[in-house]
C-alpha positions in Angstrom: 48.3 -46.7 4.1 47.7 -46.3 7.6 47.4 -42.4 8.0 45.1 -43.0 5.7 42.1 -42.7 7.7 43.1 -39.8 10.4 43.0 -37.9 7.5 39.8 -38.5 6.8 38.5 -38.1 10.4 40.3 -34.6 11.4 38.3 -32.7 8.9 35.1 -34.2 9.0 34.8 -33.6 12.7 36.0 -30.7 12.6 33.4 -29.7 10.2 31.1 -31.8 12.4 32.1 -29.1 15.6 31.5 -26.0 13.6 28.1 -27.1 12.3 26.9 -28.1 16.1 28.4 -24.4 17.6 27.2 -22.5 14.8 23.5 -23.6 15.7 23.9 -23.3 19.0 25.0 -19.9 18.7 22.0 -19.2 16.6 20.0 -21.1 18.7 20.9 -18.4 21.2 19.2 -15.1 19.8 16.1 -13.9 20.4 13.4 -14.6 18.2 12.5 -11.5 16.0 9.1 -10.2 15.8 7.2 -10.2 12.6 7.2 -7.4 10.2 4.4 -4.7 10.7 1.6 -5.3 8.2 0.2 -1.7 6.7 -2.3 -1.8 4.1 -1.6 0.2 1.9 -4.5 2.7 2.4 -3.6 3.3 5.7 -6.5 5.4 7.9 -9.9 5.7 6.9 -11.0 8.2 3.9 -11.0 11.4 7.5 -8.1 10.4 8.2 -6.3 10.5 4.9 -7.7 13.8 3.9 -6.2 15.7 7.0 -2.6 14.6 6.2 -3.4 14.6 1.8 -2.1 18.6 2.2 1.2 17.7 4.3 2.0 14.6 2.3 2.1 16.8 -0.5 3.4 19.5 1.1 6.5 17.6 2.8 6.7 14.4 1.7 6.3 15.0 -2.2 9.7 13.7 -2.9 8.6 10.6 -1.1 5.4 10.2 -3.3 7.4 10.9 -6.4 9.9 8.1 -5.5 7.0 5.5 -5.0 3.6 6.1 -4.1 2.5 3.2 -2.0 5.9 3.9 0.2 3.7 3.5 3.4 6.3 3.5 5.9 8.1 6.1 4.0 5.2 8.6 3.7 5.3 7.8 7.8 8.3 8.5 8.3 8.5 11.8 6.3 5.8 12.8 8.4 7.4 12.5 11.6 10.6 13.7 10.3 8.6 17.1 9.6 6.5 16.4 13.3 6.7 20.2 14.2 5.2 21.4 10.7 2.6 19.5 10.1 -1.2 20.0 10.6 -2.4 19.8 13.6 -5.4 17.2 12.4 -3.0 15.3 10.6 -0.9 15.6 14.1 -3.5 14.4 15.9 -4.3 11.1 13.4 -0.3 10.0 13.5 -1.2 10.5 17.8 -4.4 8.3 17.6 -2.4 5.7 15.3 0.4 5.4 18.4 3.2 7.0 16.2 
């Protein structure tokens, strides 16, 4: 049969066209930056005793859910920014957050 091998042709190159676009469109964004590493005892022992009393105080929810939730012990802590201690105000300051 002669249309036989147009058949063939139209769909390979066309998957040919979308594999070649589809990496070039990747190929266009910007490469991500890894993921922060935090150990998970964060701070040194001074540091961790002036936020112990606001973790438990605001963030107990937090520590319930998972204990070594880092980021979300963090981020409870900034949520509550204006309640917190001023020590433990002044370690999230000297850790840039």
């Amino acid at each position: 049969m002669p249309g036989r091998g147009i058949m063939f042709r139209i769909p390979s190159l066309t998957l040919a066209f979308v594999l070649a676009t589809g990496a070039a469109a990747l190929a266009q964004l910007p490469p991500q930056p890894p993921p922060p590493k935090i150990p998970l005892n964060a701070g040194d022992e001074k540091e961790r005793a002036a936020c112990h009393p606001d973790v438990i105080k605001y963030c107990s929810s937090v520590v319930d859910a998972n204990p070594e939730d880092v980021l979300g012990i963090l981020g409870c802590l900034q949520k509550n920014r204006t309640s917190i201690s001023s020590a433990c105000n002044s370690v999230l300051k000297s850790h840039g957050q």
